[in-house]
Backbone and ligand atoms as CSV (ligand in chain L), in Angstrom:
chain,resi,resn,atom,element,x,y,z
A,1,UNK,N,N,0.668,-9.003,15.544
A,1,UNK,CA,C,1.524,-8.295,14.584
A,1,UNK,C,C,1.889,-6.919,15.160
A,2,UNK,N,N,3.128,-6.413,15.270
A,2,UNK,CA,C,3.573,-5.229,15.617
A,2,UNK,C,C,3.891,-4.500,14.480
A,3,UNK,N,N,3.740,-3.242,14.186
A,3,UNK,CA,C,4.232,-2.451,13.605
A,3,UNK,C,C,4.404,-0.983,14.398
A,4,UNK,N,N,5.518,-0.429,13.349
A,4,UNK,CA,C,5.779,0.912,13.912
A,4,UNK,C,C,5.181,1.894,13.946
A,5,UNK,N,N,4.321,1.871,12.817
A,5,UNK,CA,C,3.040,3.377,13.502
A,5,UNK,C,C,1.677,1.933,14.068
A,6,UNK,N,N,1.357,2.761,15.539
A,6,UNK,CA,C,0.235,2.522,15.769
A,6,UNK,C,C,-0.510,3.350,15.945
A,7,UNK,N,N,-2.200,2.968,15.865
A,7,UNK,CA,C,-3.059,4.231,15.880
A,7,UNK,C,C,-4.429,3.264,16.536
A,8,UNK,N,N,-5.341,4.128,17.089
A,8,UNK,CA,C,-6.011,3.388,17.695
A,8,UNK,C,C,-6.922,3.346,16.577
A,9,UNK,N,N,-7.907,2.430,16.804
A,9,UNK,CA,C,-9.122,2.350,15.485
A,9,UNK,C,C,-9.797,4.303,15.407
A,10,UNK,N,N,-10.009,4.599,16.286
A,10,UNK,CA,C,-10.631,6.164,16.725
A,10,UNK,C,C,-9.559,6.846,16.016
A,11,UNK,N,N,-8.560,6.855,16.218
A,11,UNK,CA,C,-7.560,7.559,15.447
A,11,UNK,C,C,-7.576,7.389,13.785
A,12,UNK,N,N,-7.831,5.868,13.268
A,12,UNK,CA,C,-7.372,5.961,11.944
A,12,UNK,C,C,-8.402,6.514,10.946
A,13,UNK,N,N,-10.012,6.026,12.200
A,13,UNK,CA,C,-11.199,6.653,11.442
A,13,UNK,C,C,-11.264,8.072,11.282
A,14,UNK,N,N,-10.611,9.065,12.291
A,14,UNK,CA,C,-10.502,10.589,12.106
A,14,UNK,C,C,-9.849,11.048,11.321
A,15,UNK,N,N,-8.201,10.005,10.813
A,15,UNK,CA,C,-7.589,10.649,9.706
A,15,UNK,C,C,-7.870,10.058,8.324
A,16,UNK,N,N,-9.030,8.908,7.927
A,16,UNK,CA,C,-9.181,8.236,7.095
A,16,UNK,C,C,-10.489,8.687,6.473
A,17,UNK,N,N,-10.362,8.768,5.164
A,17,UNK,CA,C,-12.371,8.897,4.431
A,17,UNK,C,C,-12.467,7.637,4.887
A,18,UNK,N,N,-14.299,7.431,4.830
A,18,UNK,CA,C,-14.825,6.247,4.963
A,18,UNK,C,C,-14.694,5.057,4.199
A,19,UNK,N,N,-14.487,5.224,3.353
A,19,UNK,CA,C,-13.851,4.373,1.960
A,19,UNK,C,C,-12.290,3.873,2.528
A,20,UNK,N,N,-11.245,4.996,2.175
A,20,UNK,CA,C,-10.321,3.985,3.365
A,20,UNK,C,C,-10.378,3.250,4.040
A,21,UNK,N,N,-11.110,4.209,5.347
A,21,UNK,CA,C,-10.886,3.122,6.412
A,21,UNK,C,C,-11.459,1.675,6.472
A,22,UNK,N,N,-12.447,1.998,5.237
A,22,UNK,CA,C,-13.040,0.627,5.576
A,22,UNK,C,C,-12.015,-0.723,4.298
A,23,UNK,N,N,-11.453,-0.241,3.696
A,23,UNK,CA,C,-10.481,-0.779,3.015
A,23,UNK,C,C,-9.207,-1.324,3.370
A,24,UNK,N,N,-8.548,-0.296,4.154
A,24,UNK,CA,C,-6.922,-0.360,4.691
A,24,UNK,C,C,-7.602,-0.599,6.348
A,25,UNK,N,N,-8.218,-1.029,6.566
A,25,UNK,CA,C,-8.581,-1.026,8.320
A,25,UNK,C,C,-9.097,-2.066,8.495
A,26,UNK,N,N,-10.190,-2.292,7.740
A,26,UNK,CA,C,-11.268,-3.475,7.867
A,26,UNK,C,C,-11.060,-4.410,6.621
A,27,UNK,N,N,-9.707,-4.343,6.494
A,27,UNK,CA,C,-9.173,-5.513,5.248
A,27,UNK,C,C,-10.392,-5.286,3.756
A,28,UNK,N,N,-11.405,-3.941,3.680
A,28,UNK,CA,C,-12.155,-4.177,2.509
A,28,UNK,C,C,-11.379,-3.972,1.410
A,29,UNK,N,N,-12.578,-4.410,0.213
A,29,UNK,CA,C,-11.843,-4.740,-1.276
A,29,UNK,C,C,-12.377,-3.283,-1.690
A,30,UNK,N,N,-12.202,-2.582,-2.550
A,30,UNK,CA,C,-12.555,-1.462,-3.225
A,30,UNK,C,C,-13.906,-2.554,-4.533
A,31,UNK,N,N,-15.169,-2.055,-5.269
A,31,UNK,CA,C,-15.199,-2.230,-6.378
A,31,UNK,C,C,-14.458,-2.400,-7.627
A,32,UNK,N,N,-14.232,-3.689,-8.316
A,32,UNK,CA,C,-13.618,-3.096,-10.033
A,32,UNK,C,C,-14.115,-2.287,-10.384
A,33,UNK,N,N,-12.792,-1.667,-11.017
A,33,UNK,CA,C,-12.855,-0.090,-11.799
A,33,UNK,C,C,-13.352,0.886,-11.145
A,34,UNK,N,N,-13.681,1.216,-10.359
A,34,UNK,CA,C,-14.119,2.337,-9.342
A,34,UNK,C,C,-13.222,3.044,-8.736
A,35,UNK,N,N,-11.665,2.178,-8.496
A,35,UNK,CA,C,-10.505,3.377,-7.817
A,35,UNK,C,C,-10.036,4.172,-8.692
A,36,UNK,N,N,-9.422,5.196,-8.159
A,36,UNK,CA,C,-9.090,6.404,-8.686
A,36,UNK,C,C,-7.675,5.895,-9.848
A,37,UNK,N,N,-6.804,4.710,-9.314
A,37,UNK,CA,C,-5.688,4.634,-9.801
A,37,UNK,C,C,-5.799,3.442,-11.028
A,38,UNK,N,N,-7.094,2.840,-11.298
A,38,UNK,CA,C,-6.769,2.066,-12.373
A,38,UNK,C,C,-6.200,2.603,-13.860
A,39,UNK,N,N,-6.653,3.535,-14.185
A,39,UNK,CA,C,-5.851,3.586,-15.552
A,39,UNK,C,C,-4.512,4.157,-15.815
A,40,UNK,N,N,-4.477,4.792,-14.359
A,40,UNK,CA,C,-2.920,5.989,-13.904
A,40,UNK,C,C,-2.204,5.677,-14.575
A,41,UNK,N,N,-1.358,5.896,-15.377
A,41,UNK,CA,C,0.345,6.057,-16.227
A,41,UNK,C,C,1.145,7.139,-15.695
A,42,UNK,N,N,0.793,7.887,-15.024
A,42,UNK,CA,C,1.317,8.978,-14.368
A,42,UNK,C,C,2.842,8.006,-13.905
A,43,UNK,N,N,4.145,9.345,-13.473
A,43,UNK,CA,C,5.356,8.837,-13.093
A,43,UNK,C,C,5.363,9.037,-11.642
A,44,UNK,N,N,5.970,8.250,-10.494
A,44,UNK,CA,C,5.944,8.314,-9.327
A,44,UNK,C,C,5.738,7.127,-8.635
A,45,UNK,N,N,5.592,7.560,-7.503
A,45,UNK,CA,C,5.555,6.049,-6.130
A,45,UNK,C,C,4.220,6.469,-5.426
A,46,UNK,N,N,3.699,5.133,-5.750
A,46,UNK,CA,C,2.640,4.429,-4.827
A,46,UNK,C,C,2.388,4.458,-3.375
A,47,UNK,N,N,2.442,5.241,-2.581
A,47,UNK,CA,C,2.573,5.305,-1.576
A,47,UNK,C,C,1.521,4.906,-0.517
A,48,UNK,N,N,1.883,4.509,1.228
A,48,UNK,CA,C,0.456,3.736,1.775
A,48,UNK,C,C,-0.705,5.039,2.192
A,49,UNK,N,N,-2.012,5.058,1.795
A,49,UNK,CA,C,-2.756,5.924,1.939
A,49,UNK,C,C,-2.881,6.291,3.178
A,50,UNK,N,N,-2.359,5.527,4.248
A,50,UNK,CA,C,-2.319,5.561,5.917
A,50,UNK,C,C,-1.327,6.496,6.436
A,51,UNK,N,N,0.070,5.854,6.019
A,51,UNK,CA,C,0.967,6.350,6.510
A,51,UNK,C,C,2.052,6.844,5.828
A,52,UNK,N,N,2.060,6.696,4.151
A,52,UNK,CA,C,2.786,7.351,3.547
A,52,UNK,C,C,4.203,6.513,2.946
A,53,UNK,N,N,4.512,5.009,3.430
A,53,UNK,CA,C,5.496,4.313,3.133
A,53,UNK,C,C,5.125,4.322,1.827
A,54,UNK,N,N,6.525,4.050,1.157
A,54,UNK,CA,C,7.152,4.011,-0.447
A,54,UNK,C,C,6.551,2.592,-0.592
A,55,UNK,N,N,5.169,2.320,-1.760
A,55,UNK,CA,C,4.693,0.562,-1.509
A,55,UNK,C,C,5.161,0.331,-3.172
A,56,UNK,N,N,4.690,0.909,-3.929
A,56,UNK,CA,C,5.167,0.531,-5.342
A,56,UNK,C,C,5.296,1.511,-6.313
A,57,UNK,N,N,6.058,1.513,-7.396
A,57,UNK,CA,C,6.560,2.223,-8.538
A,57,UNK,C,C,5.838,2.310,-9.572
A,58,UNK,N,N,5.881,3.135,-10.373
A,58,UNK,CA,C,4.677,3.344,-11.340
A,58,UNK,C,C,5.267,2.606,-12.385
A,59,UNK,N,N,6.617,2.384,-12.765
A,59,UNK,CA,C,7.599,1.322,-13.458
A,59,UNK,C,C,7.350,0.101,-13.387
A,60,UNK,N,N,6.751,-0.371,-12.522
A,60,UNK,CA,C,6.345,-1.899,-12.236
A,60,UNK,C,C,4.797,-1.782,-12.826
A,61,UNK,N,N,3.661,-0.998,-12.733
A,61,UNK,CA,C,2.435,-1.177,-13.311
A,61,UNK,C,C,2.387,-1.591,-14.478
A,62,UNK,N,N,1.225,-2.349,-14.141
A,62,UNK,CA,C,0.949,-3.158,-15.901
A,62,UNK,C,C,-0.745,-2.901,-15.794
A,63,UNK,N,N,-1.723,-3.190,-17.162
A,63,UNK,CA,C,-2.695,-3.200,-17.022
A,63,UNK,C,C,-3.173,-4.894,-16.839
A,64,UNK,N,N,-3.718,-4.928,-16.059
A,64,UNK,CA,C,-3.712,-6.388,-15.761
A,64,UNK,C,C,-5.443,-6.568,-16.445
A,65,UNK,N,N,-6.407,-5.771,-16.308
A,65,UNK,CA,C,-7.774,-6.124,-16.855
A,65,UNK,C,C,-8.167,-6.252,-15.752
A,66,UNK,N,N,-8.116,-6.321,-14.282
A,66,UNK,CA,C,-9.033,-6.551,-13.348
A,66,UNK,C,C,-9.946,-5.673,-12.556
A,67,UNK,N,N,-9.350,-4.453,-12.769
A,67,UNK,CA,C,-9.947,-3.153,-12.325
A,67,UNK,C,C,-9.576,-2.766,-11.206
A,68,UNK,N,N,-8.291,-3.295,-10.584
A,68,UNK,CA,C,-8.092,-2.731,-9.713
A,68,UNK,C,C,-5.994,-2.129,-10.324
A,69,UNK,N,N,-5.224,-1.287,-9.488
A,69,UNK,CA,C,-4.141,-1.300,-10.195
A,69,UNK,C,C,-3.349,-2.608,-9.399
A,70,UNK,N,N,-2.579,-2.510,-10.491
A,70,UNK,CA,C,-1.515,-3.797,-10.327
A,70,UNK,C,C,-0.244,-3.562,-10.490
A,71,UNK,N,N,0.634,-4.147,-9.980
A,71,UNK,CA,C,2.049,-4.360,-10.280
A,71,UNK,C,C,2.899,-5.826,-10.135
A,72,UNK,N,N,4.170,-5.735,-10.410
A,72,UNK,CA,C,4.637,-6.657,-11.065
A,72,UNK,C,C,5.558,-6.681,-9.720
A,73,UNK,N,N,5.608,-5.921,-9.056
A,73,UNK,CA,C,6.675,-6.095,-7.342
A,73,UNK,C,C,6.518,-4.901,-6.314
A,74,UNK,N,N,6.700,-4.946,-5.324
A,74,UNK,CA,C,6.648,-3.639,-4.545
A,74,UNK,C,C,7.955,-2.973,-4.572
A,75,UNK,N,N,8.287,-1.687,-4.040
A,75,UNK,CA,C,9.626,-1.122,-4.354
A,75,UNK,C,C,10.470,-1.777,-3.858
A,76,UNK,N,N,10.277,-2.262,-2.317
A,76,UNK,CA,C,10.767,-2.990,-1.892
A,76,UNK,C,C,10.183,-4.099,-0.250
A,77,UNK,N,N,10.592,-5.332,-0.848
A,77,UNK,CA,C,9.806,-6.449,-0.042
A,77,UNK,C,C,9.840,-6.155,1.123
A,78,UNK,N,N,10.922,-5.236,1.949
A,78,UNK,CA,C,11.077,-4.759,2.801
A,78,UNK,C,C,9.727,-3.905,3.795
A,79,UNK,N,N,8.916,-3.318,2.584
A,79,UNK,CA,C,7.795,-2.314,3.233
A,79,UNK,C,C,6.467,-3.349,3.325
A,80,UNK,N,N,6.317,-4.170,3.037
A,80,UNK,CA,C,5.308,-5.003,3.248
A,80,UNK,C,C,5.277,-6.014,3.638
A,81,UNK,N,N,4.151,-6.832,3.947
A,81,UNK,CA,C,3.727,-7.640,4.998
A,81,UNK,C,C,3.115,-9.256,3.938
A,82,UNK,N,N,3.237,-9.757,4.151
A,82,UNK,CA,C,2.357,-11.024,3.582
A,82,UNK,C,C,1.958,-11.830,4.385
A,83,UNK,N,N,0.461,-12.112,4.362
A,83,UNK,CA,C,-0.183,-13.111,5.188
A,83,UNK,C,C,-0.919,-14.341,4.254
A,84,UNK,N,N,-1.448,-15.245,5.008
A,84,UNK,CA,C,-2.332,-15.860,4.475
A,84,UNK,C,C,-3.522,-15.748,4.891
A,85,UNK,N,N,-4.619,-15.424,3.724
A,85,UNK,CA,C,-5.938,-14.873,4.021
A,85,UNK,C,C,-6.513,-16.166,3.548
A,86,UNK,N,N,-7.296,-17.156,4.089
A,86,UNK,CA,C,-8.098,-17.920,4.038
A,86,UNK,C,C,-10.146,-17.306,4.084
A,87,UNK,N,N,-9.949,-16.225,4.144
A,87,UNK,CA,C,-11.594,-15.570,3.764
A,87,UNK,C,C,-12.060,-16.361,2.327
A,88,UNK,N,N,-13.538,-16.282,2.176
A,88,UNK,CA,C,-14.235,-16.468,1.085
A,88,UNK,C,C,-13.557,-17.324,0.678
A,89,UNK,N,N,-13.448,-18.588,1.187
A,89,UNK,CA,C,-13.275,-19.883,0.476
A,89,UNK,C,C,-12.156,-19.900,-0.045
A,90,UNK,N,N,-11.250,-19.300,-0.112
A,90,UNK,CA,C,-10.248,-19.097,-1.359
A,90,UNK,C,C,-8.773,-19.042,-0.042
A,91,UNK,N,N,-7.994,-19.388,-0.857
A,91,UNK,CA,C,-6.492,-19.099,-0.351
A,91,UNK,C,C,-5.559,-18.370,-1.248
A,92,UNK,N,N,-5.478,-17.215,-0.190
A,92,UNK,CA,C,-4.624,-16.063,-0.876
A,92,UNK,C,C,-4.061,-15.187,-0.065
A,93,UNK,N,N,-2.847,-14.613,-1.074
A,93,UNK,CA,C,-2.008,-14.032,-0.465
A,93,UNK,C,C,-2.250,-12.567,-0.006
A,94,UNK,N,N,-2.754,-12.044,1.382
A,94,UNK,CA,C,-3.103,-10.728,1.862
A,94,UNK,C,C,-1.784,-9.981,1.670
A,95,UNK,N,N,-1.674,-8.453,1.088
A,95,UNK,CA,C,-0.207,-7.921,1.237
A,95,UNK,C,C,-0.937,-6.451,2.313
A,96,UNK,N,N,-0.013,-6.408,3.192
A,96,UNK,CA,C,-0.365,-5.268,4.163
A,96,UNK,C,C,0.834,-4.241,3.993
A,97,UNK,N,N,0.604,-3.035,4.784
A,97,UNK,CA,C,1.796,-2.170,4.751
A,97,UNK,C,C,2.656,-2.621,6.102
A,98,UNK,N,N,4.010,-2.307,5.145
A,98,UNK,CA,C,4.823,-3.250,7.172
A,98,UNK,C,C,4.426,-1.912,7.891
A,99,UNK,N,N,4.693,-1.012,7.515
A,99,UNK,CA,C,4.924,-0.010,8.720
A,99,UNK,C,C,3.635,0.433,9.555
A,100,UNK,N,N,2.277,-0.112,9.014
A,100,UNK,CA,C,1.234,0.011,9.826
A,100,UNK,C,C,0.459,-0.572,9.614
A,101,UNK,N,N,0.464,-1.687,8.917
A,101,UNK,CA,C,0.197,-3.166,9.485
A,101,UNK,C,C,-1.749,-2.535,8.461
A,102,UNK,N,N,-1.657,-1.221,7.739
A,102,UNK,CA,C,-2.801,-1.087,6.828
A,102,UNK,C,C,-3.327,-2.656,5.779
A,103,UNK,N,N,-4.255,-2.931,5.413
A,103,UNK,CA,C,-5.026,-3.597,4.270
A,103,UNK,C,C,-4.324,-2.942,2.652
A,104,UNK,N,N,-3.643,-3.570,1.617
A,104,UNK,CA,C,-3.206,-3.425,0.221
A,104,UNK,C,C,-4.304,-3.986,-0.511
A,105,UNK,N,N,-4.280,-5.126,-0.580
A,105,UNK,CA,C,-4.719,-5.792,-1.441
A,105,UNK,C,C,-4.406,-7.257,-1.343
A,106,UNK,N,N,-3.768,-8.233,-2.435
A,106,UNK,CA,C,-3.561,-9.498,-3.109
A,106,UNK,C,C,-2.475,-10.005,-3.683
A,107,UNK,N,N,-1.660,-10.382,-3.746
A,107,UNK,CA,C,-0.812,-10.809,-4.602
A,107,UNK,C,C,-1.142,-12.368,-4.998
A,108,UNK,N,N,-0.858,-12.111,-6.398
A,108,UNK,CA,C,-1.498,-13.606,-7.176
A,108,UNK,C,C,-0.042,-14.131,-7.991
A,109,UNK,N,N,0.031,-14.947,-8.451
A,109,UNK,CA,C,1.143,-15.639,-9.083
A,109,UNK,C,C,1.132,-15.679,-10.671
A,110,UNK,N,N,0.190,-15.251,-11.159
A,110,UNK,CA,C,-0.412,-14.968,-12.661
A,110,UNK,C,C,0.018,-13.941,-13.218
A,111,UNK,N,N,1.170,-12.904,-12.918
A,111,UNK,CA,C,0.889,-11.719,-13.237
A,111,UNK,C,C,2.380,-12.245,-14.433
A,112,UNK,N,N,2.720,-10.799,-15.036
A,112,UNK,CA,C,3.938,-10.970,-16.351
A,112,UNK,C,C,5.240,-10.945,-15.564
A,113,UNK,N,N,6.353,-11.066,-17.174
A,113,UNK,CA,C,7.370,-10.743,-16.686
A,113,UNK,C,C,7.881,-9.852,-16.082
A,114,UNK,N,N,8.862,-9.271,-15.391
A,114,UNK,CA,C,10.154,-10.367,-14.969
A,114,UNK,C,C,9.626,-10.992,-13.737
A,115,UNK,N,N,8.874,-10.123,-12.829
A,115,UNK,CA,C,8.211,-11.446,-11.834
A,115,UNK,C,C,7.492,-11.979,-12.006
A,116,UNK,N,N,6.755,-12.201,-12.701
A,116,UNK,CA,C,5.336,-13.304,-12.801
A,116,UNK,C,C,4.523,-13.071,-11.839
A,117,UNK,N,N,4.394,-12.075,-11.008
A,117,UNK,CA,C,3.582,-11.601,-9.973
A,117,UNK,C,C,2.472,-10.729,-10.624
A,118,UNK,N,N,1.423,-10.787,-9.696
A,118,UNK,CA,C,0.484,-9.331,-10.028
A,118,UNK,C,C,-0.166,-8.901,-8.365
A,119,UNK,N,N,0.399,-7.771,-7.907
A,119,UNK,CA,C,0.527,-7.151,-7.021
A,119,UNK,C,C,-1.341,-6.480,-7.355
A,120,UNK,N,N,-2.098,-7.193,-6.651
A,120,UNK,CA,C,-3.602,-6.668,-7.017
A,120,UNK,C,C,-3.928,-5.854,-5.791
A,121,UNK,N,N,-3.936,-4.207,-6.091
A,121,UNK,CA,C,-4.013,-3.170,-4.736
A,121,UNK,C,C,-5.244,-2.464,-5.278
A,122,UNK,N,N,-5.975,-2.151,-3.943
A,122,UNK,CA,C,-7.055,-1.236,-4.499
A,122,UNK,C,C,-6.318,0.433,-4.596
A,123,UNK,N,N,-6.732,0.680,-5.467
A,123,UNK,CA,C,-6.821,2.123,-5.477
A,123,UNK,C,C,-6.553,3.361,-4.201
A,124,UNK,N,N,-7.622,2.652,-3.493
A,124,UNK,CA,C,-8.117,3.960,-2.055
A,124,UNK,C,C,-7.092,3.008,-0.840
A,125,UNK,N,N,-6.305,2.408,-0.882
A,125,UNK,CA,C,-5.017,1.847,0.016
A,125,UNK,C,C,-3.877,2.742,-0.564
A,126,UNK,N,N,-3.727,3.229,-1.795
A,126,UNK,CA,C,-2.709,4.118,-2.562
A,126,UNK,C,C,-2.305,5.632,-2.524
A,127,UNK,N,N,-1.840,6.438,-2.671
A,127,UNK,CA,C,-1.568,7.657,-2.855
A,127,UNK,C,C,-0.051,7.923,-3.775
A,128,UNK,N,N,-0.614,8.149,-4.678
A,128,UNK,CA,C,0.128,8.356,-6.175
A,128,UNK,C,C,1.208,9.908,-5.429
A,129,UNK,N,N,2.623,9.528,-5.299
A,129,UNK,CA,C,3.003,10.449,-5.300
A,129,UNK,C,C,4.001,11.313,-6.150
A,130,UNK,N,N,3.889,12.640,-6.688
A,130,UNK,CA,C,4.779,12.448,-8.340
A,130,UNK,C,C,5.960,12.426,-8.377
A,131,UNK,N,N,6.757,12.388,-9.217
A,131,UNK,CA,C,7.952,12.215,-9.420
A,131,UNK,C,C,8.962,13.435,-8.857
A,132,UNK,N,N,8.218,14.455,-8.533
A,132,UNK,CA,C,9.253,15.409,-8.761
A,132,UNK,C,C,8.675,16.116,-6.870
A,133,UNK,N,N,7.926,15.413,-6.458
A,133,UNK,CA,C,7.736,15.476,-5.169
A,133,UNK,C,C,8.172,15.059,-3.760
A,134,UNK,N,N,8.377,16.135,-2.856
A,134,UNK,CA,C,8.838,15.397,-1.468
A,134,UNK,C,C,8.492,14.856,-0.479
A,135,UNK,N,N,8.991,13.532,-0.300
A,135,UNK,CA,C,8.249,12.410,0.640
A,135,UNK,C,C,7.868,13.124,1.916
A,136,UNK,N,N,6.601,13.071,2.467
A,136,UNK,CA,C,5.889,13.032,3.730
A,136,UNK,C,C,5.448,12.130,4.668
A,137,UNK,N,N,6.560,11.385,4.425
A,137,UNK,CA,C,6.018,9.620,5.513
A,137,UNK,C,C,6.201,10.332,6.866
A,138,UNK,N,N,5.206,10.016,8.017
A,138,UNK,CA,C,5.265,10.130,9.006
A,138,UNK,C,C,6.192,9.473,9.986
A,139,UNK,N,N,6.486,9.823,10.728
A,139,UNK,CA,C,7.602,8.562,11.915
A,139,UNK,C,C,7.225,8.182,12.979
L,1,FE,FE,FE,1.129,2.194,5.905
């Protein structure tokens, strides 16, 4: 997989808490209810905790009950990645960041209207950015 920011593992661990990296790096899951962004209603974009791409809208969040946040689509299909994760017995859909190829979360097919999606992201893959703020994506 190529993407446009690369960083060496040494690199992402120096700009990452340990919790990140071991989340958006080492494909980990965060705990339910433990990220910072499950109950958020706050206005703004979701942004990748790595590198700063636009991943989802606070307009699309729903409370889904799982403890992690969720959404109903990313801003656009364009910034992300979908794989198939065959780990832990299960078959499911891995969503990564395109632009650096970071760990999101899940996407499941259960979620509400209008997509019927539920975009299942941990928390510490996120960075809530507000509405009235200026983007800092790296290049
Ligand atoms: Fe990223």
């Amino acid at each position: 997989m190529s993407t446009r920011i690369e960083k060496s593992d040494q690199e992402w661990k120096a700009k990452l808490s340990p919790e990140r990296y071991h989340v958006l790096r080492e494909h980990g899951t965060e705990a339910p209810f433990s990220g910072d962004y499950v109950h958020t209603k706050a206005d703004g974009t979701y942004c990748c905790a790595a590198c700063g791409a636009e991943l989802f809208s606070s307009t699309t969040k729903f409370d889904s009950g799982t403890g992690w946040p969720s959404f109903t689509e990313p801003v656009n299909q364009e910034n992300v990645l979908l794989h198939e994760d065959r780990s832990f017995f299960m078959r499911r859909t891995e969503v990564l960041c395109r632009a650096c190829g970071s760990h999101l979360g899940h996407v499941f097919d259960d979620g509400p209207a209008p997509t019927g999606q539920r975009w299942c992201i941990n928390s510490a893959s996120l960075d809530l950015r507000p509405e009235d703020q200026k983007p800092d994506q790296e290049s």
